[in-house]
C-alpha positions as CSV (number, residue, x, y, z in Angstrom):
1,X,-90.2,236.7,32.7
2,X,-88.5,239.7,34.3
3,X,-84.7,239.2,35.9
4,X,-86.0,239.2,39.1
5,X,-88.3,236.2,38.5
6,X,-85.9,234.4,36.8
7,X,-83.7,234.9,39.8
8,X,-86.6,233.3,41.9
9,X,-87.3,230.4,39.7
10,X,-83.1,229.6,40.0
11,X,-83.3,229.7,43.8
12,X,-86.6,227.1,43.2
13,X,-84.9,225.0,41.5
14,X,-81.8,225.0,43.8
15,X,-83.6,224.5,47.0
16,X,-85.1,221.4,45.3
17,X,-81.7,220.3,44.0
18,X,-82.4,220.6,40.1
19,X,-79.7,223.0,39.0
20,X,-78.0,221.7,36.3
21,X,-74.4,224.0,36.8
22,X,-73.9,225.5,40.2
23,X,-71.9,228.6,37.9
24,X,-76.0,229.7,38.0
25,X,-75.6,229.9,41.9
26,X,-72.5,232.2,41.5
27,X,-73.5,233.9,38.6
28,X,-77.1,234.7,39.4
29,X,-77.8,237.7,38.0
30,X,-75.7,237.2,34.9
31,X,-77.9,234.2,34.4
32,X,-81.6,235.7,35.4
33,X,-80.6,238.5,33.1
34,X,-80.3,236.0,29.9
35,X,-83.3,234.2,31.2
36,X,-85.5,236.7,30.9
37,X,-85.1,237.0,27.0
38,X,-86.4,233.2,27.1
39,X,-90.0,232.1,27.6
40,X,-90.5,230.3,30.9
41,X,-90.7,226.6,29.7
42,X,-87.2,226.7,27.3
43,X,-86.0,229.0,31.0
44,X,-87.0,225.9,32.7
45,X,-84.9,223.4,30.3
46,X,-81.7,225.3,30.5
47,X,-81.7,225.7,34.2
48,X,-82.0,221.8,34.3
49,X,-79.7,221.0,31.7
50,X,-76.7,223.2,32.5
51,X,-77.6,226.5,30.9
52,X,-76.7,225.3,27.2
53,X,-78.5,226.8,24.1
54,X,-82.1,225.3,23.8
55,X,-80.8,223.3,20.5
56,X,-78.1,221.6,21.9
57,X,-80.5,220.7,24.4
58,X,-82.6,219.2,21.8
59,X,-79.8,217.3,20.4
60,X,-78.9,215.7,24.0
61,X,-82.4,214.5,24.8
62,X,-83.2,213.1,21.6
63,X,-79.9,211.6,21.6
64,X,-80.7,209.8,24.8
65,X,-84.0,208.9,24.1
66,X,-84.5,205.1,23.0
67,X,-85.9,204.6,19.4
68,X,-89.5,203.9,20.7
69,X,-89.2,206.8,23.2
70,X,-88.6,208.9,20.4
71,X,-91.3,207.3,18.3
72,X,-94.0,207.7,20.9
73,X,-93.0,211.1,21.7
74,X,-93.2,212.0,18.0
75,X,-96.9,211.0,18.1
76,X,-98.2,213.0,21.2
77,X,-96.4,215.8,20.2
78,X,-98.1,216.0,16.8
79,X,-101.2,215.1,18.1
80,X,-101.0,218.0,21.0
81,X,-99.9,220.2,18.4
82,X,-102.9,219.4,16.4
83,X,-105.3,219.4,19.3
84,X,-104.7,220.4,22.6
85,X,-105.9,217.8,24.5
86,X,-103.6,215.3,23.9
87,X,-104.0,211.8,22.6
88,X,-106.2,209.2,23.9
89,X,-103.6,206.4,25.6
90,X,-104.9,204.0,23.8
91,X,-104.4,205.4,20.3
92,X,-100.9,205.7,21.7
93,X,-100.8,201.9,22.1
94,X,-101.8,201.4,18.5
95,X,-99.8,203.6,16.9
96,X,-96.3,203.5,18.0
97,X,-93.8,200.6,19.7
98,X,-95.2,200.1,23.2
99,X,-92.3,198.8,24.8
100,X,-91.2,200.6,28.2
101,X,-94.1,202.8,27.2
102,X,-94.4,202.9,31.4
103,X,-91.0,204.2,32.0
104,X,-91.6,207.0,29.7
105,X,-94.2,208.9,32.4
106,X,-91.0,209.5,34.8
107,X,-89.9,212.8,35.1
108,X,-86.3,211.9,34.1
109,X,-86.9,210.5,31.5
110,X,-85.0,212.4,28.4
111,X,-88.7,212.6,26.7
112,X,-91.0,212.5,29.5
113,X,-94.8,211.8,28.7
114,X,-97.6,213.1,30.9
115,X,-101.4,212.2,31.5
116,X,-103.5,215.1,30.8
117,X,-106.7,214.0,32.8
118,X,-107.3,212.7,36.1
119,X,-108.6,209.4,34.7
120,X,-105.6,209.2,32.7
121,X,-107.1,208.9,29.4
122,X,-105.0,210.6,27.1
123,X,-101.7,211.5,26.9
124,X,-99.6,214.7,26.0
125,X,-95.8,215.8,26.5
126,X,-94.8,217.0,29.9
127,X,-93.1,220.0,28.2
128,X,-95.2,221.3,25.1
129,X,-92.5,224.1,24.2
130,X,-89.5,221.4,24.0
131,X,-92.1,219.0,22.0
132,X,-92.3,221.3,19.6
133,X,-88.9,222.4,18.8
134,X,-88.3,218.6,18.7
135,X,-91.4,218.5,15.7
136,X,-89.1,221.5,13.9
137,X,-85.7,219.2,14.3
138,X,-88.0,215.7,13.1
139,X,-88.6,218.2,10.2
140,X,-85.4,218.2,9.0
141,X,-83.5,215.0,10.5
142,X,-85.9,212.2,11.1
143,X,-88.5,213.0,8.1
144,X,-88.6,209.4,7.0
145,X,-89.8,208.4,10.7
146,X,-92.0,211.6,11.0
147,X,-94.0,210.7,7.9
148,X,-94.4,207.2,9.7
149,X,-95.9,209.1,12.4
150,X,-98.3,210.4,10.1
151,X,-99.8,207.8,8.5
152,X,-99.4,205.5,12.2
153,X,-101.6,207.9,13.7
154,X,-103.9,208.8,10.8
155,X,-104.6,205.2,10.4
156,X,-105.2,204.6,14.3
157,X,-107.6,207.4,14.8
158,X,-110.0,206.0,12.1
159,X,-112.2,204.3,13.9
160,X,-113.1,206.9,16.3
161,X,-114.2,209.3,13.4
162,X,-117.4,209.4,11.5
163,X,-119.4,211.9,10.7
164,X,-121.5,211.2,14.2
165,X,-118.4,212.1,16.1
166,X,-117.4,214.7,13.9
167,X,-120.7,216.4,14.6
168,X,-120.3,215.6,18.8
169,X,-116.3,217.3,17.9
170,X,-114.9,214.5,19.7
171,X,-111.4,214.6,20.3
172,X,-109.8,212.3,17.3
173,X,-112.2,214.5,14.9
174,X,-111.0,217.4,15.6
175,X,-106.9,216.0,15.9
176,X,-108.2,214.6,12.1
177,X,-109.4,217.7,10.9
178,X,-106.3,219.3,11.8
179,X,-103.8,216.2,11.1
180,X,-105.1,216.2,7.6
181,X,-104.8,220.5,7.3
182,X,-102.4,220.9,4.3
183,X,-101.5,224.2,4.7
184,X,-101.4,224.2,8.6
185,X,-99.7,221.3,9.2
186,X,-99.3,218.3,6.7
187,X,-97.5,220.2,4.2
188,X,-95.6,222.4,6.7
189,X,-94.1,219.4,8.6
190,X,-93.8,216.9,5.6
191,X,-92.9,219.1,2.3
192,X,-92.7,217.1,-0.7
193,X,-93.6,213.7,1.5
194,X,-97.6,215.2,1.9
195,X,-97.9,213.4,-1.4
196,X,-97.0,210.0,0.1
197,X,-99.2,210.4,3.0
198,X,-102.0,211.1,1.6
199,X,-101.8,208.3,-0.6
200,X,-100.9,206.2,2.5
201,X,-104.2,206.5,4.3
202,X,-106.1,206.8,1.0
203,X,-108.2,203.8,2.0
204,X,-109.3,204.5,5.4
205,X,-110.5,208.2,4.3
206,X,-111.5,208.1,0.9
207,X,-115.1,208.1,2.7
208,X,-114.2,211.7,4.3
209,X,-114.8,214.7,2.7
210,X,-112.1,216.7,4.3
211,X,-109.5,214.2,3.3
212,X,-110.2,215.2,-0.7
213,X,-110.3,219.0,0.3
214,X,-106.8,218.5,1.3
215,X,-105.5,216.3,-1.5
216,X,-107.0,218.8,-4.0
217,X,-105.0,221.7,-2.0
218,X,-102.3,219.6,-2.4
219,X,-102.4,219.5,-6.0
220,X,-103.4,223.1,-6.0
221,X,-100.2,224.0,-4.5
222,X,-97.9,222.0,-7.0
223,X,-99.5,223.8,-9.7
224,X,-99.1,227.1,-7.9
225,X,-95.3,225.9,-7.5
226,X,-94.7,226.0,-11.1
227,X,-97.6,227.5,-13.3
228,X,-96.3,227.1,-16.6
229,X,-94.7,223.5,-15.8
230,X,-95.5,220.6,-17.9
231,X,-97.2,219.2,-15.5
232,X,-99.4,222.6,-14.0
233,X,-102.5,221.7,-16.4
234,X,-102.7,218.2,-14.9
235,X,-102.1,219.4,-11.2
236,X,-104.5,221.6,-11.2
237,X,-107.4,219.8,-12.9
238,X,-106.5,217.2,-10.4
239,X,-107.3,219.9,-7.8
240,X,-110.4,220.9,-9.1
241,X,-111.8,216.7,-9.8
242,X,-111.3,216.1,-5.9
243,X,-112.8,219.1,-4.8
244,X,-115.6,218.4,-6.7
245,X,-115.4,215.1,-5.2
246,X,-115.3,216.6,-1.6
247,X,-118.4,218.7,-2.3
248,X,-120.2,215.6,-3.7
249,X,-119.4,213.6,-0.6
250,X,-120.6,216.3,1.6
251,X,-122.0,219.8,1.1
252,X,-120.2,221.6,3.6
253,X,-119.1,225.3,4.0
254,X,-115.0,223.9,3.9
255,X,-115.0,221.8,0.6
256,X,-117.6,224.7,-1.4
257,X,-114.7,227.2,0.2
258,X,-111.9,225.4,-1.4
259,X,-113.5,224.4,-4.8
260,X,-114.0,228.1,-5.1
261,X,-110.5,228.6,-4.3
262,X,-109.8,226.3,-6.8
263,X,-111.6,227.7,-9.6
264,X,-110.9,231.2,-9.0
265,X,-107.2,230.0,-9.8
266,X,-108.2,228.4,-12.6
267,X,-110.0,230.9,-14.3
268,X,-107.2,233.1,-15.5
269,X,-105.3,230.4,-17.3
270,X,-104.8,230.5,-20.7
271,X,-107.7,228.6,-22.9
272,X,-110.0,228.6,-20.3
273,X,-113.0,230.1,-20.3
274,X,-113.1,233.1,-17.5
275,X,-116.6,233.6,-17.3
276,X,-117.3,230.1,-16.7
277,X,-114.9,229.2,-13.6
278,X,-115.5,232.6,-12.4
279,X,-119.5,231.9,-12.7
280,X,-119.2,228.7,-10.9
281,X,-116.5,229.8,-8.2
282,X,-118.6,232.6,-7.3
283,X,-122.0,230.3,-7.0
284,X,-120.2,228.1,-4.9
285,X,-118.7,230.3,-2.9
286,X,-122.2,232.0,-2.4
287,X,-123.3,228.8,-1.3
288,X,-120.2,228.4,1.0
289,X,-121.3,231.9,2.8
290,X,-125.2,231.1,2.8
291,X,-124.8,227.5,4.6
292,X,-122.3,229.0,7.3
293,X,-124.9,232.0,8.3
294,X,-127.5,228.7,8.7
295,X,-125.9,227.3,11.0
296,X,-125.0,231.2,12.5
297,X,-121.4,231.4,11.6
298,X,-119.7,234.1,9.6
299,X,-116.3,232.5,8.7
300,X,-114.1,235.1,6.8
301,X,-111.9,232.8,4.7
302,X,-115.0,231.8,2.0
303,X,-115.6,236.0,2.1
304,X,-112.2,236.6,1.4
305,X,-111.7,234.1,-1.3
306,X,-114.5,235.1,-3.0
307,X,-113.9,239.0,-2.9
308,X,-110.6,238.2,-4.3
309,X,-111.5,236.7,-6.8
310,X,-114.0,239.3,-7.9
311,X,-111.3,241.6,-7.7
312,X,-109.2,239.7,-10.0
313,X,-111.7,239.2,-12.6
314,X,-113.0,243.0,-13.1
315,X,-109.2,243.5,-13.1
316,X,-109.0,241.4,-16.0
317,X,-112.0,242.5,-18.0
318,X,-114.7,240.6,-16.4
319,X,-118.4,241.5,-16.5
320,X,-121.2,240.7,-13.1
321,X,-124.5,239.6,-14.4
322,X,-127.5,241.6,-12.5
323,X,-127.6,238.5,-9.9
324,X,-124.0,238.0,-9.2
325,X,-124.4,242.6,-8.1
326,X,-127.5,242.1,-6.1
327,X,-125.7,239.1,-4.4
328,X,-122.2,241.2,-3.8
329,X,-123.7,244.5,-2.4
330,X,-125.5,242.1,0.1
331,X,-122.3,240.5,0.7
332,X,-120.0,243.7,0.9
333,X,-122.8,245.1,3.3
334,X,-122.5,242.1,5.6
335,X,-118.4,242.2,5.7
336,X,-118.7,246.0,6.6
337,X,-120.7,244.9,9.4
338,X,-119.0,241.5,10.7
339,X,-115.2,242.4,8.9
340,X,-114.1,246.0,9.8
341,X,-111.3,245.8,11.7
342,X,-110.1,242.9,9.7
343,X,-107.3,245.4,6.9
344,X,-107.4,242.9,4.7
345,X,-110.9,242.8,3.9
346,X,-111.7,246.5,4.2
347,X,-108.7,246.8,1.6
348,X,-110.3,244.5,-0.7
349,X,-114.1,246.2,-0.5
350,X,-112.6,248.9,-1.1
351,X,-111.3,248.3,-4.0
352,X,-114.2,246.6,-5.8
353,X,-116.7,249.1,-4.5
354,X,-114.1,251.4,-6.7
355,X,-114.3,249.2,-9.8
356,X,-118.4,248.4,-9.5
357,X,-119.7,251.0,-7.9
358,X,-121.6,249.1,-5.6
């Protein structure tokens, strides 16, 4: 926003009598001028709310906000940020309290709700910037009810995902695929308490293959946390058994990716043999790369993943049988084509083109 529209969207909001300090109507440019550093939607809060920092805003809503206000807001706003188009209102019903669920649609209400289709089918938050920095305070002050929210809504969605509407990318697939993410969102949000959601809807996805991929990145990342812990040689081969798992419950491009991932960590550890994870990290990674160009898709992450891990093991002394060559100078050719302007991956042809001379 520039000071002049800021200085617009204050006399809006004043000829529809919204301002929230009429300092803003003496003070105008003073005002538009700090506005402008703000994008729109948080500009749109503080005129409403008397011009006070965006946090203390935070604190005063949520503050006014009802127990199941705040519980039903918690659930849209993860769902919206995990999919866009909201959460179907029915979900909503099942998931969190219902009560005065209606009230909650009013524009003043301190956590207002909105319908994001004409038919009214699903619901998001009528302000996605403010739902969001409420997710980052439920982070740190309300994490016993945000894993509740988890789990609640994990559970709920199950029934509208198989694999049938996973194929169709119907809406509560693709809020699962993300819900479940552990590196996007489910250990951002929940920390240490990923561990307890995961075991929470166990039951009701134990039949989805994405759900293992994520509970062995889970474990991945607790041996990554501390290496040479007592624990690191059980996290780890924890990581590797349900990746395994994943791939054995579907062969899909996302659980070969992360089993690779897996066992190119593994391969370096002490009393393990380097060729042999290497060997089968790099098959399935292969594998990972092959099915995606079947279905005419070049994803970058299982190139990446697998380049590294290349890199890592000539670094350390490893050898390329005549296959595993033929197989990389096809796969360097393709990533010069599809990858250029990606640094990352130029950097890390580069350097194995230095070390094989492919």
């Amino acid at each position: 926003m520039t000071e002049s529209d800021a200085e617009r969207l204050i006399d809006k909001y004043f000829e529809t009598g919204n301002l929230g300090d009429h300092n803003l109507l003496k003070h105008r440019r003073t005002y538009s001028r700090q506005l402008s550093k703000d994008p729109i939607a948080i500009g749109c809060c503080r005129i409403l709310n008397d011009f006070k920092p965006l946090n203390r805003i935070i604190d005063d809503i949520m503050g006014d906000a009802s127990e199941p206000e705040l519980e039903r807001y918690l659930c849209v706003s993860l769902a919206q940020h995990c999919f866009m188009g909201g959460l179907r209102f029915d979900v909503l019903l099942g998931a969190a309290d219902r009560s005065g669920i209606r009230k909650q649609f009013g524009s003043d209400n301190p956590l207002p709700l909105a319908y994001a289709d004409s038919n009214r089918d699903f619901v998001i938050p009528e302000n996605s910037t403010l739902s969001e920095k409420v997710l980052e305070r439920a982070q740190y002050d309300l994490k016993s009810l945000l894993l509740h929210t988890f789990i609640s809504l994990a559970n709920e969605i199950q029934p509208f995902v198989s694999r049938a509407t996973i194929k169709r990318r119907m809406p509560e697939a693709r809020l699962a695929g993300r819900l479940f993410d552990y590196d996007d969102v489910t250990g951002k949000f929940l920390g240490e308490r990923a561990e307890d959601f995961y075991a929470a809807t166990r039951e009701r996805w134990k039949w989805n293959s994405r759900y293992w991929e994520q509970v062995a990145l889970l474990n991945l990342s607790k041996f990554q946390r501390d290496p040479s812990g007592d624990d690191a040689d059980r996290y780890l081969e924890s990581a590797v058994q349900h990746a395994r798992h994943a791939v054995a419950i579907e062969l899909h491009p996302f659980g070969l990716t992360t089993l690779g991932k897996i066992l190119m960590s593994q391969m370096l550890l002490p009393g393990r043999s380097m060729s042999s994870s290497f060997n089968e990290a790099f098959e399935r990674l292969s594998a990972a790369i092959e099915r995606e160009a079947l279905w005419s898709r070049r994803a970058i992450q299982p190139f990446l993943t697998l380049f590294r891990g290349v890199d890592r093991y000539l670094e350390n002394g490893g050898a390329l049988d005549g296959h595993q060559r033929d197989t990389l100078r096809d796969l360097l050719g393709v990533a010069d084509h599809r990858f250029s302007k990606e640094n990352e991956v130029v950097e890390i042809v580069a350097s194995i083109r230095r070390r094989t001379k492919l």
